[in-house]
NUDREN-852724 format. One record per residue (C-alpha): residue in three letters; x negated, y, z. Coordinates in steps of 0.05 Angstrom, whole numbers, plus 32768, in hexadecimal, padded with zeros to 4 digits. Example, Ala and Ser with C-alpha at 12.3 -4.5 7.8 and 13.67 -1.06 7.14 Angstrom:
# NUDREN-852724
ALA7F0A7FA6809CSER7EEF7FEB808F
//
This chain:
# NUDREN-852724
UNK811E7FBC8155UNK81337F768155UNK80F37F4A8174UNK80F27F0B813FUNK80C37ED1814DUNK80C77EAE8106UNK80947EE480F3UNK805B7F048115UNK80567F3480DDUNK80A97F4080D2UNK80B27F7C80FFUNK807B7FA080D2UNK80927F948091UNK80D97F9480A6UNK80C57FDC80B4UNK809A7FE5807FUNK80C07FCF8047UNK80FC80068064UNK80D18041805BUNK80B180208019UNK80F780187FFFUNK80EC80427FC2UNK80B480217FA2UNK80D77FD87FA8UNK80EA7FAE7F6AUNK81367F8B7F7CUNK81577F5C7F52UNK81A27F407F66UNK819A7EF47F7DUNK81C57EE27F40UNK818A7EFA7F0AUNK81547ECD7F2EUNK81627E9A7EF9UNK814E7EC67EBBUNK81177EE07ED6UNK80D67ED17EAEUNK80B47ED17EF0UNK80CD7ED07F35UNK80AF7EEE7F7DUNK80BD7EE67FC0UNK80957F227FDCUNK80887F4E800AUNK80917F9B7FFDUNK80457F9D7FE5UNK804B7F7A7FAAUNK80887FA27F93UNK805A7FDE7F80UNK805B7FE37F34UNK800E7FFA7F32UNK80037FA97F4BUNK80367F897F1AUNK80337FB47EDCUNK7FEE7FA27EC7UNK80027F577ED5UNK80477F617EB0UNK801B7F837E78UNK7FE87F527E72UNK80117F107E6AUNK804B7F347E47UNK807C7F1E7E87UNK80B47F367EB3UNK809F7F297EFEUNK80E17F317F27UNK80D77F3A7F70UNK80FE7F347FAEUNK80F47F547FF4UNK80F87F378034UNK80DE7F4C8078UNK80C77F07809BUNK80BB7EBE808AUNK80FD7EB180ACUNK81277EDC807CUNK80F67EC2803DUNK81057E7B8049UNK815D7E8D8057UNK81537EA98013UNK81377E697FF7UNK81697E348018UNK819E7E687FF0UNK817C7E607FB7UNK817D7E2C7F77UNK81407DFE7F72UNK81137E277F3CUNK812D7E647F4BUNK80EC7E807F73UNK80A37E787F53UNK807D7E9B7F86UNK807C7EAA7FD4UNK805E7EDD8002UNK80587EC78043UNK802C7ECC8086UNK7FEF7EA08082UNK800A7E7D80C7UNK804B7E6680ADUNK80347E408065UNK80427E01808DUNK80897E10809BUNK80947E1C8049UNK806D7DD28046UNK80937DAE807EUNK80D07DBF8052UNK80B17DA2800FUNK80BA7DEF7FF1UNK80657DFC7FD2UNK803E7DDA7F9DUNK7FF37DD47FABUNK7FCB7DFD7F96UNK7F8F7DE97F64UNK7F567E037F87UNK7F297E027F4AUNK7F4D7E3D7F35UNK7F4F7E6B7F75UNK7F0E7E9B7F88UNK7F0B7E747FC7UNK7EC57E827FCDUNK7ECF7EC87FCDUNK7F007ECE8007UNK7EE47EE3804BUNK7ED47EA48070UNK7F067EBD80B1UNK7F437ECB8085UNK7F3E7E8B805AUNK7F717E708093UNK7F637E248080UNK7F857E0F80BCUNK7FCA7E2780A9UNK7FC87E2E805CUNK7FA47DE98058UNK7FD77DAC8064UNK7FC87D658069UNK7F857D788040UNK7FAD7D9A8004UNK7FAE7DE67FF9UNK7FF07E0A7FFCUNK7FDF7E4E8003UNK7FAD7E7C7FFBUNK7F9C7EBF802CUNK7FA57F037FFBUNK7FA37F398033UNK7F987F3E8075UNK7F957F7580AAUNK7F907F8880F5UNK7FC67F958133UNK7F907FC7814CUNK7F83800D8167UNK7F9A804B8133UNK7F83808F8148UNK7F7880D78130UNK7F2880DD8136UNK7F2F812B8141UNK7F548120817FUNK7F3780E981A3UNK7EEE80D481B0UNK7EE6809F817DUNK7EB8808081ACUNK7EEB807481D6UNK7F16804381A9UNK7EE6800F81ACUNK7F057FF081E4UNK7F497FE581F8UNK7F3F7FFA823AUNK7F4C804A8210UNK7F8B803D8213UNK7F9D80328253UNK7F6A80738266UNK7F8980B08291UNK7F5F80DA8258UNK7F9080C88222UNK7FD480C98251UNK801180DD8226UNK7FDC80DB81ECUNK7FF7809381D8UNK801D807381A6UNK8039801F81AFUNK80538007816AUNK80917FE18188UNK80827F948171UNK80737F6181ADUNK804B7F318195UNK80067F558170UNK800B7F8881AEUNK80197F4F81E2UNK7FD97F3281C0UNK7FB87F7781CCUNK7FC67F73820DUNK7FA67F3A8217UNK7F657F4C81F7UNK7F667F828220UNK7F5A7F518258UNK7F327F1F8244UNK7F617EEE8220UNK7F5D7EC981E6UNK7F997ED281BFUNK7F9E7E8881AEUNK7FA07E7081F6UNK7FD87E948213UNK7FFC7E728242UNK80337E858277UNK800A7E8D82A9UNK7FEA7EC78283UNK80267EEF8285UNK80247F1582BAUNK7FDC7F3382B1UNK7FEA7F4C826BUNK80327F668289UNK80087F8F82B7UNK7FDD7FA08279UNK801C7FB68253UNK803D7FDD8287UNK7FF38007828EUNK7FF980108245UNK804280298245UNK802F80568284UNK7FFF80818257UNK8029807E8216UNK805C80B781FFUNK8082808281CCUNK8093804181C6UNK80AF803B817DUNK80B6800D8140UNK807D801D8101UNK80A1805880DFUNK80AA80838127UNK80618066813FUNK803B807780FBUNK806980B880FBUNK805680C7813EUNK800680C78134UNK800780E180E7UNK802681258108UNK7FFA812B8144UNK802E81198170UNK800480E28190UNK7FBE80DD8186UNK7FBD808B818BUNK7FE38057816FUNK7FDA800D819BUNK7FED7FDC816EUNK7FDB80058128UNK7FA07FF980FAUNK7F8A800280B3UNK7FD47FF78096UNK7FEC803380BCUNK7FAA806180B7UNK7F91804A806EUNK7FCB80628049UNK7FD2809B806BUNK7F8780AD8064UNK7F9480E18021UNK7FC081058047UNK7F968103808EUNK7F5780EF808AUNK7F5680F880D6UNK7F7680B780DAUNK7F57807580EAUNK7F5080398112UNK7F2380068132UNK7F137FBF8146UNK7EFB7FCD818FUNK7ECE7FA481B5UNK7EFE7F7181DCUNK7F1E7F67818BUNK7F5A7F6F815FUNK7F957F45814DUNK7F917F24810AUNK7FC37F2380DBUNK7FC07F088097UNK7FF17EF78052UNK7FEF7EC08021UNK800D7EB67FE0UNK802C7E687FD6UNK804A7E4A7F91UNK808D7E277F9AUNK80937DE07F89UNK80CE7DE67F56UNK80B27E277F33UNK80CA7E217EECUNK808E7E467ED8UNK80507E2C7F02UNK80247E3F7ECEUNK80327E897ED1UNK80357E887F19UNK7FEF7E6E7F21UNK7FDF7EA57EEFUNK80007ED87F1FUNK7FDE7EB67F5BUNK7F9C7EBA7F33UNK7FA97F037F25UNK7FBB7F187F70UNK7F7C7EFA7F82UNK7F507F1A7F49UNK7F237F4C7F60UNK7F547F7F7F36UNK7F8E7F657F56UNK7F7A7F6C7F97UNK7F637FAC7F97UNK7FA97FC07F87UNK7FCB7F9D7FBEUNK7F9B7FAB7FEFUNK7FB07FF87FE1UNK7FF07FF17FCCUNK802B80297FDBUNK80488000800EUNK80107FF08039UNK7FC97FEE8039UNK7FA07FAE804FUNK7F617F8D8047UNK7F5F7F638001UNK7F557F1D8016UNK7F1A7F187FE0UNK7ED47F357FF2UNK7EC97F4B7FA4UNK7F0E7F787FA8UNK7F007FA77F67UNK7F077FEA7FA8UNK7EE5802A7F98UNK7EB6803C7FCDUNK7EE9806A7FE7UNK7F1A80337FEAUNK7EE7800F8010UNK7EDC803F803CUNK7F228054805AUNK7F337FFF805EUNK7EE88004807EUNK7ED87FC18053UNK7E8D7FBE8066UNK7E9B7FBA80AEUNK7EC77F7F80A4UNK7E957F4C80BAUNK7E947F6180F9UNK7EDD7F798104UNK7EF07F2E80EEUNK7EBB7F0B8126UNK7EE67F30815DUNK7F2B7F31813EUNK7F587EF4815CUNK7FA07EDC813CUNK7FE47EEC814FUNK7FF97EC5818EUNK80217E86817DUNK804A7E7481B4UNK807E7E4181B5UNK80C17E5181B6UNK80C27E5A8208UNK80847E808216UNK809D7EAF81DBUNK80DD7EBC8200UNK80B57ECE8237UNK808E7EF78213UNK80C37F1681FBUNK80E67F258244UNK809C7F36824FUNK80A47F6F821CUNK80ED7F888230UNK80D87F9A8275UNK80997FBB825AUNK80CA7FE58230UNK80FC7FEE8262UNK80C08005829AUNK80CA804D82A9
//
């Protein structure tokens, strides 16, 4: 697995999207410009149980593209014509970098259910620039601790310091991405995610290496969800409610929690390009995303499950119950965000990571 820092959340839907191929919508670069409405997305939004109604509703085409980072979204867009694109997923985090490069419209706020969005997810610091909106949160999720409730004392995942336990040696599961784990890690002993410096390093190396000393696979999301849906771990460090929720029908003895020391935040936003030739049905689409009807769909769409954005999500209760959407309050006053480094602490994190996997 190639480590990528454009993206904190690349490595998951880079994986995601492979094993999701099936249910995505492609068009050829060449047919962006007939399109009656065009999407940057990730693999989520390509399930036709989220578009069809939309398609249906405003008597449109939406055309959608996958890509598996912000990195890869924006090569696509500096390939692109001006108007070609009318929509963007994107990480909440990295709306600035589409702003800094003059590629999103604001948004009119009048017209989003801001109100309705759960206070921690809003993200005002990154999808609020120079006091204009450019982006809006849709989904959001956790870098947390997955587990098969049947085989492990449930008590026992909520804290960290499970999984670095002799009681669950060889029992363990690391989904192979450096920075949500790294951020783990630090939880784990008492750091803040956001104020990680160099000198922390070697403490949460020591952390990882414990970690790695009790697991039985290090692997990327399709080997580390593979490996606990089958029973051939019992824990997955690094998993949450995007590996366990969709996978709920099938095992309900799947799930995950935000233990005491916290979870690592991560979260999606949906922006409007600046030289959209149809603005008007994008802020429809963006309207519709955020809808209570809308986001029920993405939040369980075939791709990956996550928590909608907006409080009033149209979920049934059972819905509600696998995403665990009552207990959000308090999962989101210990969650913390990805860990931002600059570009030198993240090549040390990085090193960081290769000796953890390397450690025998």
């Amino acid at each position: 697995m190639s480590l990528k820092t454009t993206n904190p959340l690349s490595a998951l839907k880079s994986q995601l999207a492979a094993a999701c191929a099936a249910t995505a919508l492609l068009f050829a670069a060449g047919a962006a410009q007939a399109a009656d409405l065009n999407a940057l997305i990730w693999c989520d939004h390509a399930d036709p149980a989220l578009l069809e109604p939309f398609e249906t509703a405003n008597n449109v085409k939406v055309n959608v593209k996958e890509f598996e980072g912000t990195g890869a979204g924006l090569a696509i867009v500096e390939q692109s014509q001006p108007g070609d694109w009318d929509v963007m997923v994107i990480d909440s985090i990295d709306v600035p970098r589409g702003v800094e490069k003059g590629l999103f419209e604001p948004l009119p706020e009048d017209k989003l259910p801001l109100t309705d969005l759960f206070p921690e997810v809003k993200m005002d610091g990154s999808t609020v620039v120079g006091g204009k909106r450019y982006g809006i949160t849709e989904k959001f999720g956790y870098n947390t601790i997955g587990f098969n409730k049947t085989k492990v004392d449930p008590t026992d995942m909520q804290s960290l310091a499970a999984l670095t336990s002799d009681k669950y040696k060889g029992k363990v599961a690391i989904y192979d991405y450096y920075l949500p784990v790294i951020g783990m890690a630090a939880l784990a002993i008492g750091k803040k995610t956001a104020d990680l410096t160099e000198a922390d390093l070697p403490a949460i190396k020591a952390e990882l290496l414990k970690m790695k000393a009790n697991a039985k696979l290090v692997g990327e999301v399709t080997a580390s969800q593979t490996a606990l849906a089958t029973g051939e771990v019992d824990i997955l460090v690094g998993g949450g409610e995007w590996v366990t929720a969709g996978l709920a029908k099938e095992n309900p003895a799947l799930d995950f929690s935000i233990p005491k020391e916290g979870a690592v935040l991560w979260s999606q936003s949906l922006a409007m390009f600046k030289d959209s030739k149809n603005k008007d049905m994008a802020l429809k689409f963006i309207g519709y995303i955020m809808s209570p009807e809308g986001q029920a769909r993405l939040a369980t769409s075939s791709c990956y499950w996550g928590m909608p954005a907006n409080s009033k999500a149209a979920l049934s209760d059972e819905q509600k119950k696998i995403l665990r959407f009552d207990e959000q309050p308090g999962f989101l006053s210990r969650a913390q965000a990805y860990p931002a480094p600059n570009p030198d602490l993240d090549k040390k994190m990085q090193d960081v990571w290769t000796e953890m996997l390397q450690a025998q």
